[in-house]
N, C-alpha and C positions, 0 to 999 in steps of 0.2 A: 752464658751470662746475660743475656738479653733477655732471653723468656726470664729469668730468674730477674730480671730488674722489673717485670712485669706481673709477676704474680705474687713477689713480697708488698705493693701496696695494694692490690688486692686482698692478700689476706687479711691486711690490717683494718682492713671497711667490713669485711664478710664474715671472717671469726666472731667478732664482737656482737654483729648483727644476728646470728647465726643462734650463739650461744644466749644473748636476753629474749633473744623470740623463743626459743625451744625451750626454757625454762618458763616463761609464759605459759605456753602451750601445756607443760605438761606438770605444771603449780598453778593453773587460771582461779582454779578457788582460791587456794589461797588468798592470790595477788588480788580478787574483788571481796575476799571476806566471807565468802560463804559457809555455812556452819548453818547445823543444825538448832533453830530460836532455845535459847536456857530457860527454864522456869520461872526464872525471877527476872525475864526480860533486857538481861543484858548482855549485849554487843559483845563485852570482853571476856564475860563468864561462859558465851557461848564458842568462841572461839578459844578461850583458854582449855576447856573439858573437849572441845577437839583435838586439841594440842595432847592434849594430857591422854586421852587412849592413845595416841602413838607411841609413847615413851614410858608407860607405866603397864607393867605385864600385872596387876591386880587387875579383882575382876571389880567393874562398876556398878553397886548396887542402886541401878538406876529406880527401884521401885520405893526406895526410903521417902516419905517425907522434905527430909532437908534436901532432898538431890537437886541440882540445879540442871543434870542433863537427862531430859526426858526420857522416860523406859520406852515412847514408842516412837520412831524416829523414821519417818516414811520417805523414800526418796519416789519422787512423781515424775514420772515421762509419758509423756504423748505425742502420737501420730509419726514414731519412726517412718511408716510409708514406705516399706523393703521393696524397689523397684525388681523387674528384671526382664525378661524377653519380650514384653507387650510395650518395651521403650525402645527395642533395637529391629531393624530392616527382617519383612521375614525372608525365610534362607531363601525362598528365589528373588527376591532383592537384592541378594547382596551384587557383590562386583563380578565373580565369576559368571554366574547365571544370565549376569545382564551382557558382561563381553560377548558369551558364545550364543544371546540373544541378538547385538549386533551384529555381529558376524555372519550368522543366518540371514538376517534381511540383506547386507550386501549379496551374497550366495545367491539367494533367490530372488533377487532383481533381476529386470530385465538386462541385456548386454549392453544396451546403450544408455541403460540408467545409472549402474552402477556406481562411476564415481562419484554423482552426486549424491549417490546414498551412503558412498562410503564416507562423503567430505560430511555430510547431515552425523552421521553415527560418531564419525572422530572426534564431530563438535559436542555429540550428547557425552559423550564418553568424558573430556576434558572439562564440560561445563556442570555436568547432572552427576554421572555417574561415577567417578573418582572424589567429587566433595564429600560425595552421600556415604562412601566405602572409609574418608578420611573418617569422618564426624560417627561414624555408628564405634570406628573404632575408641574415641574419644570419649564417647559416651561409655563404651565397656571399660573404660580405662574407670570411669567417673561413677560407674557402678561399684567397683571395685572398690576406688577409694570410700568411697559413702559409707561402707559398710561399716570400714575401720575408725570414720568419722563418727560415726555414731560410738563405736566401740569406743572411743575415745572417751565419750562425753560419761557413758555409765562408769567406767574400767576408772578413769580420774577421778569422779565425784566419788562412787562406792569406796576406792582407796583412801579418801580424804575424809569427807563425812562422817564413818561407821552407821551407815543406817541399821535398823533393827528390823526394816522391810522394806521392799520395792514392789513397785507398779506398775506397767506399761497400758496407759486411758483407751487403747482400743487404734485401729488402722495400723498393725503390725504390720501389713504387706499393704502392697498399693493397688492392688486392684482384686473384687469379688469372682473377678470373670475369669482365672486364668486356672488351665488344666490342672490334671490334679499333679503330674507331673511335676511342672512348675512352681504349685505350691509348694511341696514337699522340697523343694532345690531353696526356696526362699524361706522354709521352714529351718533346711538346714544352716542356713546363712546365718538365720535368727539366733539362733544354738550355738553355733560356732564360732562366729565370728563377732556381732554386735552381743552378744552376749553370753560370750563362750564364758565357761565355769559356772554359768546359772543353770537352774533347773525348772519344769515346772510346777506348781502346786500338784500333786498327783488327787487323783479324785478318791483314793481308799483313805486318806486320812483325814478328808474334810465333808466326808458324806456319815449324815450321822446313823446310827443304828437304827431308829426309828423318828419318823418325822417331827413326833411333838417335841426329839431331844435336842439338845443344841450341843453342835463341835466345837471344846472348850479347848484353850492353849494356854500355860503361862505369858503374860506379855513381852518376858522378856525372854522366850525360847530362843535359843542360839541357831536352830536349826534353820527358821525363818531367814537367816540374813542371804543364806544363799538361791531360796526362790523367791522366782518373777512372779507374780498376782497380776495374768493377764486377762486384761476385756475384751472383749469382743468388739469391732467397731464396723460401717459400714463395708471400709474395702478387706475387710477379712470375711465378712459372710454373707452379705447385703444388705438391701433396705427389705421391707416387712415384706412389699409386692412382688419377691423373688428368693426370699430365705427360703431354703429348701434342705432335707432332711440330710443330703448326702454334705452340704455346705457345713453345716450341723456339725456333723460328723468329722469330719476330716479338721478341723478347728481346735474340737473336743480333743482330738487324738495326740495333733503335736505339740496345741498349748494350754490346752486344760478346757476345765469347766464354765457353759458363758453365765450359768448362775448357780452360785453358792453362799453363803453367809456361814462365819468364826466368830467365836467371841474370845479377846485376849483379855485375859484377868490378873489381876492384881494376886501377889501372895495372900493368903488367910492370915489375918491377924488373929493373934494370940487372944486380945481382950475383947473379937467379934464374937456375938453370942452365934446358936446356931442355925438361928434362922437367918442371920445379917449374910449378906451376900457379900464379897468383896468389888472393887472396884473394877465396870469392865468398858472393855473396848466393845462393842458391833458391829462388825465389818460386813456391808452387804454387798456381794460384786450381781450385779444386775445387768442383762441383757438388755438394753431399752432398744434396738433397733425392733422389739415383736410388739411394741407397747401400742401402736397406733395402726390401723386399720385403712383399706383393706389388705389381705395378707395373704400370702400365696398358701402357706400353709397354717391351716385353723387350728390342727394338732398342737403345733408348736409353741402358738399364741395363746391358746388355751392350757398349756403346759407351763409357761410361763409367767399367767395371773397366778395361775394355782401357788406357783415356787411365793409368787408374792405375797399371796395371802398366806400360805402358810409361816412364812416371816413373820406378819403384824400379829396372826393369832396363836402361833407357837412358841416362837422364839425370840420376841422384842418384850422386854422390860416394861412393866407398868408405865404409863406419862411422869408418876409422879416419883419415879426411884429417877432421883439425880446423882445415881452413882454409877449407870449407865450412858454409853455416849456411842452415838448413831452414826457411822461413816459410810458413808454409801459412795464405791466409785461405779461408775460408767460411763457410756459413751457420748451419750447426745447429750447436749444443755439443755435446760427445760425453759419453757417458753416465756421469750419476752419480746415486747414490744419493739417496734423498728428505733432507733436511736440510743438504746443502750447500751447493745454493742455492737462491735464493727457488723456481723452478718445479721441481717434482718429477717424474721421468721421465713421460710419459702418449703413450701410445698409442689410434688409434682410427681404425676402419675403416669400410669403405663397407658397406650392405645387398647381399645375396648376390643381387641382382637382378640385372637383364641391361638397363642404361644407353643403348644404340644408340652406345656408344665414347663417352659423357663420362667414366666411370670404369670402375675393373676391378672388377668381381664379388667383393666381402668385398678387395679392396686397400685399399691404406693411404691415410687420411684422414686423417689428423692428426697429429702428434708434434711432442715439445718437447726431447726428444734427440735423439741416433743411439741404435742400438739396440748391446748392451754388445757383440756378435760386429763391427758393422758401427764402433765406437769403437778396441778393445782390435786385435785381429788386425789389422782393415782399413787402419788411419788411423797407431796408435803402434807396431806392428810392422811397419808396409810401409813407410811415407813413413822414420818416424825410426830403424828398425831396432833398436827395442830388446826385450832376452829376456831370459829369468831365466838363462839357461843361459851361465856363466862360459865357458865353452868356445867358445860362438860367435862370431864375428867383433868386433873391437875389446873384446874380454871380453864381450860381450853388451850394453854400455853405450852403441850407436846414436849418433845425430848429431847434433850439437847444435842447438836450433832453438827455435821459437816457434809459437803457436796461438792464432788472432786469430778470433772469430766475431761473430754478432750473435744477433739472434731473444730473446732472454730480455731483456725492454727492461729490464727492474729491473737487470743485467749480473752479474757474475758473476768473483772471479779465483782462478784452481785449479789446482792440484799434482800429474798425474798421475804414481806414479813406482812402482818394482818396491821394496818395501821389500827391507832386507838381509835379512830372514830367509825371503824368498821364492826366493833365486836357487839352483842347484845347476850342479853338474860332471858334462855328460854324457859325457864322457871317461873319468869315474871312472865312471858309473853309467850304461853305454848300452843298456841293457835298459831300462831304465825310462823311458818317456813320460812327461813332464812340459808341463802348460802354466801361461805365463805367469802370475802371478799380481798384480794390477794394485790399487792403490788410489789414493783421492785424497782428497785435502785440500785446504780455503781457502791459498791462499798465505801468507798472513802465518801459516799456522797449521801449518806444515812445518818438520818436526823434520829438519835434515840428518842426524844419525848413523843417522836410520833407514832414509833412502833410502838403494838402492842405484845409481838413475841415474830419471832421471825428464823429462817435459817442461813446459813451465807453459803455459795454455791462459787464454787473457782473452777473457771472453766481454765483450763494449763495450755497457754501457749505451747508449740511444737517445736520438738528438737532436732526438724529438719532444719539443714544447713540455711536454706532457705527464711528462716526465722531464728535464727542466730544461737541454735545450738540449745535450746531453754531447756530447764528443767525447777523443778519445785523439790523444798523441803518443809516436809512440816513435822510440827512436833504437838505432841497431845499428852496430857497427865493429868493425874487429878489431885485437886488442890485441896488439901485433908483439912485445912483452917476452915476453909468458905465451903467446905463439902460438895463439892461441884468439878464437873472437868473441865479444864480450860484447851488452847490450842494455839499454836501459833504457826503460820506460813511465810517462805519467803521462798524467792525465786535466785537462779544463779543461769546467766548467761555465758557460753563460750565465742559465739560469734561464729560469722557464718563458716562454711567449708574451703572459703578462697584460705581464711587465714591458717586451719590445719595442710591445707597444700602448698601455702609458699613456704611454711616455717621447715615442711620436710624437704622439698625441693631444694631452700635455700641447704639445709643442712649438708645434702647431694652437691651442692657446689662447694660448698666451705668442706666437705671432705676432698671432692677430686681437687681443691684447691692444696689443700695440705699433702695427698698424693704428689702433684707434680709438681711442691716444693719441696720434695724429700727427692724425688728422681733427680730433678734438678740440681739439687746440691750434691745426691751421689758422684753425677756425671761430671759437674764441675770438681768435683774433689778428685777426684779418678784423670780428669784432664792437668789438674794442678800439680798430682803425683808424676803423670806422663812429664810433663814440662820439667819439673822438677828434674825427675829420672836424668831426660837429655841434658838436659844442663848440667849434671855430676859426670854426666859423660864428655860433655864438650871439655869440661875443666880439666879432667882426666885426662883425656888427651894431650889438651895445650901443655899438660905438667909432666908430660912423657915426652913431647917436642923438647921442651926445656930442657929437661934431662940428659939428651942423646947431645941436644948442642953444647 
């Protein structure tokens, strides 16, 4: 009766608590409103058409005109960062290795040293070496959990959302350096765990037949919903002064392709003539860690331009067909100035040594951009086609589009564009050589009278626990009034990893709470019965004494 006077007001603070944080945890969209942006901009229509694929088994003709829920519905993740053995003691670290380490040095002490080495060892043993055995195991515990936190964050939003496709912006595992062993353990983790049920893009059905042709998909193909579209980012194959063919390779194998381009299209309309094209999407997945120089390997970097040029000369829509729309994800942000967002441009290169081919001699070791030639010319004049110079093709004002990266976990959202008082008339002035002149700004912080044509580039905060679980939704369609594609993004936070581990922990206690308030009242009821029992017995008796007297 006592334990049981103990864990009924217990229950009554822990159930409660238990059950609104786990419906939290595992409704978070909902309860911040997350939803896929509707076409016509409203809050209720985008959350009511999410409401409404849950409950409604017709199919949604998201490519109509009137629809309010976008046919292409992108769920964005960046910098999972799959930890694993390059975080934990190597195995002759661990505690065994290091007890029968100690032990040995008492052993082979002198006779008259010994107990001061054995008191020195008992101390490293208590002080060093049992924390270090506590905390690795903590850590494996916290790898463990990571994986399912992550899993969490896609396995919720994907169930809530309905996207029409997903993305992972590059840093799938956490480090370039780790065996191939290891990779492949963190490969499977990827697969099975953070994102078991997904698959990945396979490369026979987005390599086209011959180069000038383009791999064409309805937009709104079903099959898309269940693959990942992933990048390539520094910690999955490296920076340029260490990519290497076998890194390449093994990336390739268990998450696809680091550069390809799709176009998803609109149905054929009935009253398009035959040369009208329908409406498309341009998805270009880009490698940008080979973009910048120097490079360990020249094959690959030169394999790389080519993929790019063959893009803008094969496979990208005229500037002036506005019924195309340019989305290019990758990995690195392209380059801006120190103060506009948290990480400021940084470069850094290898020692001018000779490696035996792990790196290139003084190549490139680190960066947190692109570099401003491999941003400006490579990226917003090639893909989007935009120039100061009035005279150029579509007036200089390029294609309309989007720029979606990862790497900068803090994220980042920005305005690259040719302000008005940059552009000129090489028609009027064709002696004169002019290049591009390019700025940018925070999005919320762009003054349209100034632009004269511009792209917006959202670098996506990361869905490490560490950065509170992010992820991005965007929506893109094309607006058949204004004959143009439109877009809209928004972001949905779950918060960090502490709060999926109390909400299950707590859960762990409000269970064994509810267990040994069920034992409990067994025991007591079974003790109630016993009493009882005696007590029909004791009466019994006294009524048999009665009887005889």
């Amino acid at each position: 009766m006592y334990i049981q006077s103990l864990i009924s007001p217990a229950l009554r603070v822990v159930l409660p608590l238990a059950f609104l944080s786990t419906v939290y945890l595992y409704l978070y969209p909902v309860v911040h409103g997350c939803a896929f942006p509707s076409t016509d901009g409203s809050l209720v229509a985008s959350f009511r058409d999410t409401v409404a694929q849950h409950f409604s088994s017709e199919h949604h003709d998201t490519t109509s005109p009137g629809s309010s829920l976008a046919p292409f519905r992108l769920l964005v993740l960046a910098d999972p960062q799959i930890e694993g053995d390059s975080s934990l003691p190597k195995p002759e670290d661990t505690l065994v290795p290091r007890l029968r380490a100690r032990w040995d040095s008492v052993v082979l002490a002198e006779k008259e040293d010994r107990t001061t080495v054995a008191l020195a060892a008992l101390w490293t043993i208590i002080s060093h070496d049992v924390p270090q055995f506590l905390e690795s195991i903590r850590k494996r515990i916290d790898l463990f959990g990571n994986d399912f936190y992550l899993q969490h964050i896609y396995r919720t939003l994907n169930w809530w959302s309905r996207p029409s496709h997903v993305t992972v912006l590059g840093d799938l595992i956490g480090s370039q350096w780790v065996s191939d062993d290891e990779f492949e353990w963190r490969g499977w983790r990827y697969w099975n765990r953070v994102f078991a049920g997904a698959e990945k893009v396979d490369e026979s059905i987005i390599t086209p037949e011959e180069e000038q042709k383009e791999t064409i998909f309805a937009i709104d193909d079903e099959d898309w919903k269940k693959r990942i579209i992933n990048i390539a980012g520094n910690h999955d194959i490296g920076y340029a002064g260490d990519i290497s063919e076998a890194k390449i390779e093994r990336f390739e194998r268990m998450f696809g392709k680091v550069n390809w381009d799709i176009r998803f299209e609109y149905p054929t309309s009935s009253n398009e003539t035959e040369d009208a094209k329908p409406p498309s999407l341009h998805m270009v997945v880009l490698n940008s860690m080979m973009l910048d120089t120097p490079a360990l390997s020249t094959d690959i970097q030169s394999a790389t331009y080519a993929y790019l040029n063959s893009v803008i000369t094969h496979r990208s829509r005229p500037v002036e067909d506005k019924t195309s729309f340019s989305l290019t994800l990758t990995h690195l942000p392209l380059f801006k100035k120190a103060g506009v967002c948290v990480d400021p441009p940084h470069f850094d290169f290898w020692p001018n040594v000779d490696s035996g081919g792990v790196f290139h001699p003084h190549g490139l070791r680190e960066q947190n951009h692109l570099s401003r030639h491999a941003s400006e010319p490579g990226l917003l004049e090639s893909i989007y086609g935009m120039k100061g110079d009035v005279a150029a093709a579509g007036l200089g004002k390029g294609r309309s589009g989007l720029i979606l990266n990862g790497h900068d976990h803090e994220g980042c959202d920005t305005f690259h564009y040719i302000p008005v008082d940059g552009t000129w008339n090489s028609s009027a002035e064709p002696i004169q050589e002019r290049k591009t002149r390019w700025k940018v700004s925070r999005w919320t912080e762009v003054k349209a009278e100034r632009t004269y044509t511009g792209v917006r580039e959202v670098t996506l905060r990361s869905m490490m626990g560490e950065f509170g679980g992010n992820a991005g939704l965007l929506s893109a369609w094309f607006d058949f009034g204004a004959g143009e594609w439109r877009y809209s993004i928004q972001t949905c936070k779950l918060g960090t990893q502490y709060i999926w581990w109390a909400v299950h922990i707590l859960d762990l206690i409000a269970g064994a709470l509810v267990v040994a308030a069920a034992v409990s009242s067994m025991i007591s009821e079974r003790q109630r019965q016993a009493q009882s029992s005696d007590s029909q017995k004791v009466t019994a008796q006294k009524a048999n004494k009665d009887k005889k007297a």
